[in-house]
N, C-alpha and C positions, 0 to 999 in steps of 0.2 A: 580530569581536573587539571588544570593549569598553574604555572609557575607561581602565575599573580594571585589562585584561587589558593594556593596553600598560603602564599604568608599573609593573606588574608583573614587567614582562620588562628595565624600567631597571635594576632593583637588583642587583649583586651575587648574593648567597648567595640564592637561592627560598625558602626555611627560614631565615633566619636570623633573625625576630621571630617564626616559628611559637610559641606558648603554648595550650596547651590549656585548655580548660575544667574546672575545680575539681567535686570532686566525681564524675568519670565515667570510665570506661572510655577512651583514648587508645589506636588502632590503629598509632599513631608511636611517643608517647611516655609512658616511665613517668612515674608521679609524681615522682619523684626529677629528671627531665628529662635524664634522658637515654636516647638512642634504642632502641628494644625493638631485639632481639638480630636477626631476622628480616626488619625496616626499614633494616638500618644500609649495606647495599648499594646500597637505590633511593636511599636520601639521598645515599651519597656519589656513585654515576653524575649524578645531576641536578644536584651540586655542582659535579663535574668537567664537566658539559656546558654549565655559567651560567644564571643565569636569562633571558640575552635571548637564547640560543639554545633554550632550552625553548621560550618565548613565540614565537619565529619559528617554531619544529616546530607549536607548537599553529595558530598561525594557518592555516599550509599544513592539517593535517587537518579544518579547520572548513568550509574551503573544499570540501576533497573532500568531507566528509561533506554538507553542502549541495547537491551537485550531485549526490550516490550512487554516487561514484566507487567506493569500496571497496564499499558494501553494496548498492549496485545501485537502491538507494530511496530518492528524494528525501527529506531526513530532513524529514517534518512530525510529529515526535513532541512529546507532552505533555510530555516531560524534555529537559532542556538534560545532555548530556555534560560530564563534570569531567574533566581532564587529569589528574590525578594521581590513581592508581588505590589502591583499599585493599588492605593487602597482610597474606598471612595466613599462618604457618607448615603444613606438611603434617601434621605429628604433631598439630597442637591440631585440625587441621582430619579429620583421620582418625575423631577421637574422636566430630569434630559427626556425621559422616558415617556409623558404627555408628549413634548414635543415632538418626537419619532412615531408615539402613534397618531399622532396629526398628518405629518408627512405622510406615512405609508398609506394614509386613507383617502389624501390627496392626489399622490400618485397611483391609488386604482382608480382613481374615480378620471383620470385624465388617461388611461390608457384604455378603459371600461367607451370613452366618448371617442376616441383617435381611432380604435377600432370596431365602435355604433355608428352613431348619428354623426358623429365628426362636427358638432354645433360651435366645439372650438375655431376650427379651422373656419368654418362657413363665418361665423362673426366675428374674422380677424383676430380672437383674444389670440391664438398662437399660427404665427406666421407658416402657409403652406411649406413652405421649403425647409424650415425646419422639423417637419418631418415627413415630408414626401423627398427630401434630399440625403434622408440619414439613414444609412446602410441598415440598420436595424428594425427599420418600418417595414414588414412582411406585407405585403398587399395583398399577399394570398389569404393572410388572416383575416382581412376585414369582414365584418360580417358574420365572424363565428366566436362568441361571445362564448366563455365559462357559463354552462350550465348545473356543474355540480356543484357541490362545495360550496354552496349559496352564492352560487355565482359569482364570487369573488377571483378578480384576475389574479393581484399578487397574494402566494401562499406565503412567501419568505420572502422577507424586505430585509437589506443591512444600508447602515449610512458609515462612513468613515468620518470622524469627527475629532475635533482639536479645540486646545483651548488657547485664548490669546493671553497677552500680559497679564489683564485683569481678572484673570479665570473666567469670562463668557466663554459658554460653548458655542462652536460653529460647529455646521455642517461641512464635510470638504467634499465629499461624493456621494453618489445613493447606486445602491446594488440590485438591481429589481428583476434580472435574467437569473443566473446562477450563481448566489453570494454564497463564496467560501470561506473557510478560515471558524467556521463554527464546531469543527473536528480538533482545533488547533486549541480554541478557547477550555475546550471539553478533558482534551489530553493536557494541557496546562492542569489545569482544577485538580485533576488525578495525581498527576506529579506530585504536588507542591501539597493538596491534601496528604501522601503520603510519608511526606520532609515536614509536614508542620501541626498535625492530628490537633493539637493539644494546643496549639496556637490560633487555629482557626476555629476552634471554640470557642476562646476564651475573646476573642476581635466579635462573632455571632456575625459572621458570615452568611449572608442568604449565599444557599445551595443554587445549583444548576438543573437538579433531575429534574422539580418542577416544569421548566421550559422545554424541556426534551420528551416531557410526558404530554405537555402539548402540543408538540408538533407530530407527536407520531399521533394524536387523537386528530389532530387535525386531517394528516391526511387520512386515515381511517376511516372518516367521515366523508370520503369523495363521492361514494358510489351512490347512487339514488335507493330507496326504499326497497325497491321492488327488484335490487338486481340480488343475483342469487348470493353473493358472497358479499351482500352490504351490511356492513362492521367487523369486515375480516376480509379487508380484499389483499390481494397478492402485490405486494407492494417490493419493488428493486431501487437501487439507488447506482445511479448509471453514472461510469465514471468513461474518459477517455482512455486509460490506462495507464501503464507505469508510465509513460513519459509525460504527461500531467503534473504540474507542479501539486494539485490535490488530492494526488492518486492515495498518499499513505494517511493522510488526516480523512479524508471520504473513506477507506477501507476499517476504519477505528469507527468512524459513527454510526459505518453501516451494522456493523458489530450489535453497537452499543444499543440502538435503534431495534435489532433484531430482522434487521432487510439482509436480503440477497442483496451481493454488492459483485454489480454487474460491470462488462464491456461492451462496447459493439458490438463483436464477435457474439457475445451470447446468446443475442436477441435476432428473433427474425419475427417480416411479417408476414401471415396467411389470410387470404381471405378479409382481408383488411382487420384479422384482430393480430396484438401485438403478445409472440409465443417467447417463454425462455426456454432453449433448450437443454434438456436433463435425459438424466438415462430412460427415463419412462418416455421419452420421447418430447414432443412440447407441448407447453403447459399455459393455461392463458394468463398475461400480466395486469395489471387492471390500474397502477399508479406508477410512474418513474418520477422518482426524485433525480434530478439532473443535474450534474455538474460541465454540462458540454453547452458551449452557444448554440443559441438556435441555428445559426448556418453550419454547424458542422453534424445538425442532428441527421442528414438525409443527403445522401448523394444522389438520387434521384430529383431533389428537387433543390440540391447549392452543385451544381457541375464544378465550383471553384475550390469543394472539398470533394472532390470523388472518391476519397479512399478513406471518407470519416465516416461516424452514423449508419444508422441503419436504414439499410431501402425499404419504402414504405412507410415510413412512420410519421412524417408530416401527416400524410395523407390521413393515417389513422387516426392520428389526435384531430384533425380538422371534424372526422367525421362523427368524435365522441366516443369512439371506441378504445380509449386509453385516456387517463388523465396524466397531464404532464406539470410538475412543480419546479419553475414556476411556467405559466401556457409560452410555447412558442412566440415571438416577439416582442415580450415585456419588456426587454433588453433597448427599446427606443428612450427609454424616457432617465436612462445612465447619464445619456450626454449630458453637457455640461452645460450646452446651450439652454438646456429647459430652466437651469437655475436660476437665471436673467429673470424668467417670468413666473416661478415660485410667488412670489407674495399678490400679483394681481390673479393666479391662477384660484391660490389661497380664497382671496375674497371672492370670487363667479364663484367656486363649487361649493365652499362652506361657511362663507357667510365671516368667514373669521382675519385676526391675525395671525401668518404665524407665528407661533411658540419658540421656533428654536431655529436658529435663523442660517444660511447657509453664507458661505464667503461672498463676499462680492463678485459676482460675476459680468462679464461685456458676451455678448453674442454679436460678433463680426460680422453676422447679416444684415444689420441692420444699422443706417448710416452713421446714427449720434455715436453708437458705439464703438464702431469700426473707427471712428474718427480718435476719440479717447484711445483706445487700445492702443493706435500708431502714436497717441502722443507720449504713451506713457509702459512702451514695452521694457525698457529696463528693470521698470517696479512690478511687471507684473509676471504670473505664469502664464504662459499661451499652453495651450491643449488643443489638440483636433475636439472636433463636436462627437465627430464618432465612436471617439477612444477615450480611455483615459489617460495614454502616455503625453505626457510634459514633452513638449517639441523641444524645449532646451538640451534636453537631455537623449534622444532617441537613438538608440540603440548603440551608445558607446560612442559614439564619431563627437569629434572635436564641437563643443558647442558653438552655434550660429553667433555671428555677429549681431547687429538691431538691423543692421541694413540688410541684410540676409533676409530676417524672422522680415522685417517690414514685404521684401518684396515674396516671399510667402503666401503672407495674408493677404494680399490684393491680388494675386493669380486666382485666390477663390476664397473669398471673404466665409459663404457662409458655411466653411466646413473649418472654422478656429471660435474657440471663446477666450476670453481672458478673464484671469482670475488673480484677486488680491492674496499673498503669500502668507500664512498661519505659521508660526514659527512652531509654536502648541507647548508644552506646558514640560515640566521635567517632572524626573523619579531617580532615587538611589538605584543601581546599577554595579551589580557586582563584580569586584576588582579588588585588586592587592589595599585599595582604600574605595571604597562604594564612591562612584562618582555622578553625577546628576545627567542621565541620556535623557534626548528627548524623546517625547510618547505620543504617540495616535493612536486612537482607538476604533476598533470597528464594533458596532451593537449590531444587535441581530432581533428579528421580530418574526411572528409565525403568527397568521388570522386565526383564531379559535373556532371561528362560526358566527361568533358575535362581536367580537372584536378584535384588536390586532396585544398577544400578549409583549411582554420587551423579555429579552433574557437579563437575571439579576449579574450582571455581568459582561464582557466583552473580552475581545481578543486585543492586546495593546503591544504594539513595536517599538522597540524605542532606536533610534540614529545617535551619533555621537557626534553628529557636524548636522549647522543647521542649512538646508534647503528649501527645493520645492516643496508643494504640499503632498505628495506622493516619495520623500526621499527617505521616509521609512521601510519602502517596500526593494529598495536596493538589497545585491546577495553582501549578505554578511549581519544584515539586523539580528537585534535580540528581540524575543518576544515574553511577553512577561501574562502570567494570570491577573486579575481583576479581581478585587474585593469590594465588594457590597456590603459594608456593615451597617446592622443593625444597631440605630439607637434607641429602642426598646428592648425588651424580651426577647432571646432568640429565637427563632421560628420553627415550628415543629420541622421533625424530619421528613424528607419526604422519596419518595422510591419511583422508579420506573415503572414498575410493579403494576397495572390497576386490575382491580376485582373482577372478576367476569363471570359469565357459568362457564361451569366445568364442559369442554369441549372434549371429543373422541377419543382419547386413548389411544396411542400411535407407537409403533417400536419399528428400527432399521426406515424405512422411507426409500423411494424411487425419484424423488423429486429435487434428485439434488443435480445442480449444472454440471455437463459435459466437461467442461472446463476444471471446474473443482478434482472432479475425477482422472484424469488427465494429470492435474496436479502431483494429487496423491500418488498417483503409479509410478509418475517420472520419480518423487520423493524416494520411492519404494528402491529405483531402481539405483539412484544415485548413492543412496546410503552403502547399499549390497553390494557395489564399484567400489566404494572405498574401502568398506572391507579389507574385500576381497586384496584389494590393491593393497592395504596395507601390511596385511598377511605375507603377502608375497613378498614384499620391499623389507620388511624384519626379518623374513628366513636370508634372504639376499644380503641384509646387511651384517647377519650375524656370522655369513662364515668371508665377508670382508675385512671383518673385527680382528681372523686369528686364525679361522679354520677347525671348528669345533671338532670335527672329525675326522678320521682318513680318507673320509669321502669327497670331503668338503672343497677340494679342487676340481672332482670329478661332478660333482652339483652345481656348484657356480656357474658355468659356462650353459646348464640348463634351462639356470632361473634369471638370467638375463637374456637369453633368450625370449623366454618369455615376457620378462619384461618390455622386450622389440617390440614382440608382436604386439602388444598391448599401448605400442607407440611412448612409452617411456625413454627410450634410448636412441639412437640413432642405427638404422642396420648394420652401417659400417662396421660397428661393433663388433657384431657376427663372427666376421673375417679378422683374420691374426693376424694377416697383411697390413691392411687397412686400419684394426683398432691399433696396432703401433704407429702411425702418423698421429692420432687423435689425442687428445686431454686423459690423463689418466682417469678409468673409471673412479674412481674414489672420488674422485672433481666432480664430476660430470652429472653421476647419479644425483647425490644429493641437492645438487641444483637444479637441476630438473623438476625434483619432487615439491621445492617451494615455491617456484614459478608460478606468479597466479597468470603471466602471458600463455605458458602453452595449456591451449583447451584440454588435453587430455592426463594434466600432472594432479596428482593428489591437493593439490592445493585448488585448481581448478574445479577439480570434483567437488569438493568441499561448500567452495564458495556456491555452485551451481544449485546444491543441497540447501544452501543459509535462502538464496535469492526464492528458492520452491519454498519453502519455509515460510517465508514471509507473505506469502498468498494464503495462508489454508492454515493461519490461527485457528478459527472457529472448530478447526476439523481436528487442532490434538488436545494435547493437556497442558499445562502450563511448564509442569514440570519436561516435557519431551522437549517445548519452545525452548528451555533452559538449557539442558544439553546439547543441542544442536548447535547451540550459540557456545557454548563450553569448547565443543569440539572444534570447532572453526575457529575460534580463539586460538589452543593450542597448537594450530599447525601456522601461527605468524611469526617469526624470527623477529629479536632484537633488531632495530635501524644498525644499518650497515654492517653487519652479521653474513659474514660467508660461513653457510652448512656446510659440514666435514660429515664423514661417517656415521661418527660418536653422536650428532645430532640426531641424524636418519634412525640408527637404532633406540635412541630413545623416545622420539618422539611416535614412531607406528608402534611402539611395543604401547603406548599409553593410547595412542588412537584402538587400535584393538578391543582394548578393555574399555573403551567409553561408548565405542560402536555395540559393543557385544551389549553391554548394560542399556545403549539404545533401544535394540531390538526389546529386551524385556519389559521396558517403558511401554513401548508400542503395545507388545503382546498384552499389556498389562493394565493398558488406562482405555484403549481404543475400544467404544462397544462395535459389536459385530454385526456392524451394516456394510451397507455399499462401499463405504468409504476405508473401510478394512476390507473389503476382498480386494480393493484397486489399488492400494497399498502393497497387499499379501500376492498381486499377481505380479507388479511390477518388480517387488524383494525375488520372488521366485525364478521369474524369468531370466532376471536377470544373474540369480545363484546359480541356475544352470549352465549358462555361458560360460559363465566364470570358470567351472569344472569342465567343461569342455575343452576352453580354449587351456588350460594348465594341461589336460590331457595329451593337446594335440600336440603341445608345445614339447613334452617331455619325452612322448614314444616318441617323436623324431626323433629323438637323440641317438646319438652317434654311437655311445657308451652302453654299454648293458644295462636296459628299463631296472635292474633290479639291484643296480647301486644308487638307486634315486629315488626309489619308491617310498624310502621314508621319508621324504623332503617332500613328495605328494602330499603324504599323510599329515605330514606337520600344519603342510598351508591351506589345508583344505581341515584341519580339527580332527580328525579323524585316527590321530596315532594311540593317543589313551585306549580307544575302543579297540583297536587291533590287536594293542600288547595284552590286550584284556583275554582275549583271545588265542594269539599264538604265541604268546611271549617274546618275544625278543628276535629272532628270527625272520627275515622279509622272503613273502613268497608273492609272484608276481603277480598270479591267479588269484592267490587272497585278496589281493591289494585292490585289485579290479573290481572283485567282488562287492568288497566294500564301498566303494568310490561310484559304482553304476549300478549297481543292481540291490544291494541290500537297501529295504524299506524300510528298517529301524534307523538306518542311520541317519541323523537328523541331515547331514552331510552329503549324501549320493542324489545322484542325478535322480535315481529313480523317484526316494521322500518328495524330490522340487515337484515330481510330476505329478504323483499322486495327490499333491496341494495343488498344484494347478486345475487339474479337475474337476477336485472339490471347489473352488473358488470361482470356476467358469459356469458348474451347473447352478451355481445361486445367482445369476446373473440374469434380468431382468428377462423375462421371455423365455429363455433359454430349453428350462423344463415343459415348457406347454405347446412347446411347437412339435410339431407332427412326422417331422425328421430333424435330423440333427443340423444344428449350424453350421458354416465355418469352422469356426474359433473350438466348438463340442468336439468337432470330429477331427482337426488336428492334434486336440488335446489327448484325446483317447490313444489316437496314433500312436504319440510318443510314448504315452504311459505299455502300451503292449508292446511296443519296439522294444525300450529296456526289458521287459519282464521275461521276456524269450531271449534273451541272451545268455549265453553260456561261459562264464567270465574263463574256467577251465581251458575250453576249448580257443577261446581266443588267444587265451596263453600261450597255451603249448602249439598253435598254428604255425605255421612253416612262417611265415612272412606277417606275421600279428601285427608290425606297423601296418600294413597296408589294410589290415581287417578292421583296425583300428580307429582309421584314416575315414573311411570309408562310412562307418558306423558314424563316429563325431560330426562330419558333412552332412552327413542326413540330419542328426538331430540341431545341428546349427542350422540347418537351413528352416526346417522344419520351427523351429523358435522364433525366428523374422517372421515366418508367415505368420503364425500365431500372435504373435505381437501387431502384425499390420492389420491381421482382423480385427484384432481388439479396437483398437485406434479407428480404425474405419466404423463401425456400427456404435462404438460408446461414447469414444473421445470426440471424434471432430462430428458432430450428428448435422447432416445436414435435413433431411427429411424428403417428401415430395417436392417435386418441382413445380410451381406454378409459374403464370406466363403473365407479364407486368400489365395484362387486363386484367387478370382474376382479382392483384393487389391493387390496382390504381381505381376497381370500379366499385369493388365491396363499403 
């Protein structure tokens, strides 16, 4: 919450210096000022509710949405959320809503012809070169028409749309490849459902599930009668990954959706069908929702994306063995040039006018136009035909001259259109006083089978300076939720939910992605580091504090040691010589520790743990997502805060205990499938290192093993159970005992192995093959390594470091192998190899 969002919340009335902007469309209020007919409800609920009880709801949903309590994904979105949503009658909204399913049935029916009979092109209605010249025309696809899904081309249509002065609606773009931003609309609704319950009642708000419950029927409905999994086909939602501006709004819908929410990476093709791969090896896909352009879906067939897309998969969708939403190449009829011929295209395929009318558009291929454009670039947007970036504006560099933009356009007329400028319409906007930003909307549509439905609702940005028609998609906009009120009876409620017969009965599952898996383990591994890490750094910082003990000098020098090894320190340090040149440890350490720059400081680890986190919602509980984010929370200093000591010790003494009650979470909510042994192997593996390397670190030592051994004990848990034991007394062979080889202790090497084991033989295959694997027969290994150790004798051995020494490199080495099996057969699954005939001819 911000400066201006608190004394926001001091004033009285929220609205009550609201004024709008002169000149423009007001979604509050009239000219006249006073409130549109349709507004006059949400104003008086947030009147009746105060403005510092607004501002207290908002603060609380800022917080959840931060952490992805409602939407389940860490919000790192390019738009910052507005609390005060735009609100829209149902009857003016009905009308936009005709007109978009006009549109969308317009433009199938003109991509349905461009890639059939092409009767447009042949009788001149739309000029060859716009689109045999426009980078989105596939030529490969011609001639292979949607056959499922009633052969309808586009499954998902958006138009981005503005209002003028007089409140007409225009159209300003149409989205017909892969329109995003319906994750945004979705996670909005959530938010702002959760800040307003009681508000969005009493307004009778049409809901969203509706629309989402038809898109997942829809594509549901892809696969023909006769295929074996038709009305339940295996449907993924394929994103490009985090570096994707959609990656975290697509990762929410796929959720919501109940889709595997896929990468490149995950997908391969075989035999021309299209597999995801999972631990049960791979599995056939039968729908992808997409959010990648058609040229980046195939490196085999865009050589200009080689390192995007999966190979083979053109080929596969061409051949009907995969359906793709929306099909490869829909993404032609974006450009802007097609909007020039919107209304004659209107009357050849439907007989009609259009309903809802798009900006005035020029297509610079064609003379009359081209001539207009050059008279009249000042007034207008230029766009490439290809794209939809605004040439004014392209990529940050000093905007063109007219003489510029003119000689531009005449190097190659017909790759620009020009378009008349929508300023679009205002909305309150939250600030120290609500002030009027202006708003674009993007609507979204999904074919049912029989028709195309509208969502009650839309995704709206709003700008705070007026531009081009796209200068709400600038980084810094707000984006706000969409209200559809009802002016009758509210509408029943409606769920995601639908009826179906009762399907198999299923517990744990094999079919879950490589990748997820992978996840988890890293998850496992990363948490267990910090720990481990933290542990170490609070016994280290407690006897920097004062020197608990008489030992406490004699200890020190062990557990920074350790901490070297562990790359926390500098080795310098090591040496007496050398650490007196250096910054005193007291400096050093705790800088170190918050550094989110060095990869390997507890702050590092931390963050590594939030970023795994954020991939594998589905995989925990709500409450686990919570702490995780708690925990990472508590390890960020005050702005310009140098850590001393005093910090370090308080803050791992509180990580510890939230780590500790972590694990119980885990042990506690996680059922016990796949995704808990890959958890349970990665926690373990990496618990064993951990005990290893303290091991190795400490029998080096210089000092007598047996004035340190309780400072083992301490950072490894294990001191309660020894005193339990020998009382007060440290004996070196005990110590050992309990640390390596005793199997009660939840804490020894030996417990990690015996869970390791266990965790390895529940692992897909594992039990049913006819010798032992890899990863079985390592595991075993280790577990009989410790069990024959004689902690006694290694004590009292003449040279015990070096037996010591000796014993820990075996099981260190032996734990890489076991980890690189693992990874090799579950993590990274690649499968057979086929040969780019078997893929390119099937």
């Amino acid at each position: 919450m911000t400066a201006s969002d608190v004394n926001s919340s001091e004033t009285g009335d929220l609205f009550r210096d609201y004024v709008p902007s002169r000149g423009v469309y007001d979604e509050y209020k009239m000219d006249s000022g006073e409130w549109r007919p349709h507004a006059k409800s949400l104003v008086a609920s947030i009147r009746q509710m105060g403005a510092q009880e607004f501002g207290k709801r908002w603060k609380q949903t800022q917080s959840q949405i931060h952490r992805g309590d409602e939407t389940r994904i860490e919000t790192r979105r390019e738009n910052e959320l507005d609390p005060l949503p735009v609100i829209l009658p149902s009857s003016e909204w009905q009308a936009v809503a005709n007109g978009l399913r006009q549109r969308a049935r317009l433009l199938n029916q003109v991509l349905m012809d461009v890639y059939g009979p092409q009767q447009l092109i042949k009788s001149g209605t739309l000029p060859s070169q716009m689109v045999f010249g426009h980078s989105s025309f596939l030529a490969s696809c011609q001639g292979h028409l949607p056959e499922r899904g009633n052969g309808n081309f586009l499954k998902f249509y958006a138009a981005d749309l503005a209002r003028s002065a007089d409140g007409q609606w225009w159209v300003l773009a149409d989205h017909t490849e892969a329109p995003t931003g319906m994750g945004y609309a979705l996670e909005n609704r959530i938010a702002i459902s959760s800040m307003l319950p009681d508000v969005i009642q009493e307004c009778g708000v049409q809901r969203l599930a509706g629309f989402f419950a038809e898109a997942r029927e829809a594509l549901k409905n892809t696969l023909p009668e006769n295929h074996p999994r038709a009305g339940n086909p295996r449907v993924v939602m394929l994103n490009a990954g985090r570096k994707s501006h959609s990656y975290f709004e697509d990762a929410y819908m796929a959720r919501y959706l109940g889709y595997e929410f896929v990468e490149p990476g995950d997908l391969s093709v075989r035999n021309g069908r299209v597999m995801l791969k999972t631990l049960k090896g791979l599995v056939d896909v039968d729908v992808i929702l997409r959010h990648l352009f058609s040229e980046s879906i195939d490196p085999l067939e865009f050589i200009s994306n080689a390192n995007a897309g999966v190979a083979g998969l053109f080929r596969a969708a061409r051949s009907g063995r995969v359906e793709i939403a929306n099909p490869l190449g829909s993404g032609l009829v974006e450009s802007p040039a097609f909007m020039a011929s919107m209304p004659q295209l209107c009357q050849s395929f439907l007989g009609e006018d259009l309903l809802l009318p798009a900006v005035a558009t020029w297509w610079c291929g064609q003379p009359l136009a081209l001539a207009y454009a050059l008279r009249h670039l000042g007034e207008l947007t230029l766009r490439r035909s290809s794209q939809h970036r605004v040439v004014h504006h392209a990529d940050g560099f000093k905007p063109l001259t007219q003489n510029d933009l003119a000689e531009l356009v005449l190097d190659n007329p017909a790759d620009f259109a020009a378009q008349e400028t929508i300023d679009g319409s205002t909305a309150p906007v939250w600030g120290a006083r609500p002030y009027p930003g202006f708003v674009s909307y993007r609507a979204y549509l999904v074919y049912s089978g029989t028709s195309y439905v509208v969502m009650p609702g839309a995704w709206a940005r709003t700008a705070t300076v007026l531009g081009p028609n796209d200068a709400s998609t600038a980084i810094g906009y707000r984006s706000k939720d969409v209200w559809i009120v009802n002016e009758e009876a509210p509408e029943p409620r409606i769920t995601l939910i639908i009826p179906s017969q009762v399907g198999l009965l299923q517990r744990g599952g094999t079919e879950i992605p490589s990748r997820t898996a992978d996840n988890v383990y890293w998850l496992g591994r990363q948490l267990e580091r910090a720990e481990a890490l933290s542990k170490l750094l609070r016994s280290t910082a407690r006897r920097m504090t004062g020197g608990l003990r008489e030992t406490s000098e004699i200890e020190l020098p062990s557990l920074l040691r350790c901490l070297i090894q562990l790359g926390q320190l500098d080795p310098a340090y090591a040496i007496a010589e050398m650490a007196a040149e250096l910054p005193p440890i007291e400096q050093t350490l705790p800088t170190v520790v918050f550094d989110p720059a060095n990869p390997r400081s507890l702050r590092s680890i931390l963050d590594g743990a939030l970023e795994i986190e954020s991939l594998i919602h589905e995989n925990i509980s709500l409450d686990t997502s919570r702490l995780i984010h708690r925990i990472n929370e508590h390890l960020r200093l005050p702005h310009r805060h140098t850590p001393n000591v005093a910090d370090l010790l308080a803050t791992t003494d509180e990580l510890v205990t939230e780590l500790a009650a972590l694990s119980g979470i885990f042990a506690a909510s996680m059922p016990r499938s796949l995704v808990w042994r890959f958890y349970e192997l990665g926690h373990r593996i990496e618990h064993s290192q951990q005990i290893i390397s303290l091991i190795e670190s400490i029998s080096a030592s210089p000092e007598d093993p047996a004035s340190i051994m309780e400072t083992m004990l301490e950072v490894t848990d294990s001191l309660a159970i020894y005193r339990s034991r020998y009382m007060a007394r440290m004996h070196f062979d005990a110590t050992l005992d309990l640390l390596l080889v005793d199997e009660t202790n939840p804490s020894s090497l030996a417990f990690q192995f015996v869970q390791i084991v266990d965790h390895i033989e529940q692992l897909p295959g594992v039990l049913e093959q006819a010798t032992f694997p890899l990863e079985r027969k390592l595991a075993a290994t280790l577990l009989h390594s410790v069990r024959i150790v004689d902690a006694r004798e290694v004590a009292q051995h003449t040279n015990h470091e070096d037996r010591l020494a000796k014993l820990t490199t075996e099981w260190m080495d032996a734990l890489r192998q076991l980890s690189d099996a693992i990874t090799q057969k579950y993590l990274l699954y690649i499968g057979g190899v086929h040969s780019f005939h078997d893929v390119s001819e099937k």
